[in-house]
N, C-alpha and C positions, 0 to 999 in steps of 0.2 A: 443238835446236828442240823435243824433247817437254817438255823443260821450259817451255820458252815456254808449250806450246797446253795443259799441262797447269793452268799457273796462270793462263790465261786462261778456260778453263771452270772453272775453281773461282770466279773471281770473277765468271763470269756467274751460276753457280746462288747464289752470294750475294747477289747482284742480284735474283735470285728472290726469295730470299728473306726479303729483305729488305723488296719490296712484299707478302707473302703467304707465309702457310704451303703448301709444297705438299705433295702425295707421291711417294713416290720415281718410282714409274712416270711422273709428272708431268716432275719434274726430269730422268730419262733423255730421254723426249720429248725435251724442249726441245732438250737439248746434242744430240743425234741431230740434229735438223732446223738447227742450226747446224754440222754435216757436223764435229762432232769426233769423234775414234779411239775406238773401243768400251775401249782400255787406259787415254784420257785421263778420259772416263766415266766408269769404272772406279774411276779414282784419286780421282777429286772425291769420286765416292759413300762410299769409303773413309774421306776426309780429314771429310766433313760427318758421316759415324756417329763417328767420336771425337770430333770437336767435339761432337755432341750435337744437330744443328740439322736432323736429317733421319728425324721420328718418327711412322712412320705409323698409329698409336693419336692419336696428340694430334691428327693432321690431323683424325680422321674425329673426335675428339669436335667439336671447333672448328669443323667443316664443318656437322654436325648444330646446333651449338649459334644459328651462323649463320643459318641456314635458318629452323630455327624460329623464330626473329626477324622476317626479311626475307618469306619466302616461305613459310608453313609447307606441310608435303609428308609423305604418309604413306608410314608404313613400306616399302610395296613402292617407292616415287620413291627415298626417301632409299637404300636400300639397293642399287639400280639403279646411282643415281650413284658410289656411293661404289664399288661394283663396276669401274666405267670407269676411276677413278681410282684403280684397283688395289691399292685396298687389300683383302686377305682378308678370306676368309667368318669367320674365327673374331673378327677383329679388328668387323667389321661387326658379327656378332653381339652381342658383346658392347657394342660402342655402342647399337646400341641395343634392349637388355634391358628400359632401364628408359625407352624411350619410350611417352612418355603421349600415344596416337595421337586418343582422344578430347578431349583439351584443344585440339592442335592441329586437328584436324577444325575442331572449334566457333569458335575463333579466325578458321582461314580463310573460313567460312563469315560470318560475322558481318561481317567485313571486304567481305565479296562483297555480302551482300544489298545494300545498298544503290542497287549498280549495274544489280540487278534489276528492268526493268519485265514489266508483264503482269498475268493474274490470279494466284490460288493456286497453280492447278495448275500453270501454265505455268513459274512462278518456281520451286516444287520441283522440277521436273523440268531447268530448267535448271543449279538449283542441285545437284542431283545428280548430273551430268555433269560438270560446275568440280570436283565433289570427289571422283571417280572417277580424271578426268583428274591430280587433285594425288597420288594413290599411296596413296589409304585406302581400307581393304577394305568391302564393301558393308554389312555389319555394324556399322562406326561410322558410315558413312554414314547409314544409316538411322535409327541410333538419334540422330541429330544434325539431321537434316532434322524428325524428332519434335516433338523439343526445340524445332528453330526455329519451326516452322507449325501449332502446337499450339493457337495461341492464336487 
């Protein structure tokens, strides 16, 4: 029978994986709340590191790479999340080294105004709270709020 329940959570975190990259911490979840054996777990996570299909640098770059697309989010957001989704601080780190938190600020912001009404003041100061709220430090914020209501 553990061979049964063993190659049946293999092929649900294939399932996973197959909609989506996750991370490991992600794919234990899952099989956990599917009430499999901590050994059947075990075994998957084993069988998916030699296959190669379970790499928690490639999530966090993927996940960052996403974001900045869909939602852009500053560095304290991104690194929050990618925290829950357990991937390590060295690994996070290094994701993201080379995020350009300024590009992204100005992106989300740019995106925002338009759904801003009010006066001047009203609109930066709302619009300074949307990009506090997104995980970027006061410092791009401001220097980005500048840039937008300069004119």
């Amino acid at each position: 029978m553990t061979e049964n329940t063993d190659k049946k959570a293999f092929d649900l975190a294939i399932l996973y994986l197959g909609n989506r990259e996750h991370s490991r911490k992600e794919i234990i979840a899952k099989l956990e709340r599917r009430k499999f054996s901590p050994e059947a777990v075990e075994k998957t996570l084993e069988r998916l590191d030699e296959l190669g299909l379970l790499d928690d640098r490639s999530f966090a770059v993927n996940y960052v790479g996403s974001r900045s697309r869909k939602k852009p989010s500053g560095r304290y957001k991104l690194h929050y999340e990618l925290l829950q989704k357990g991937i390590s601080e060295e690994i996070i780190e290094e994701v993201l080294s080379d995020y350009d938190s300024n590009a992204h600020c100005l992106d989300a912001a740019v995106k925002k105004l338009p759904f801003l009404k009010g006066d001047g003041r009203y609109r930066r100061k709302k619009m300074y709270t949307f990009l506090i709220n997104r995980g970027f430090d006061g410092r791009t914020v401001g220097e980005t709020l500048d840039q937008l209501f300069e004119a």
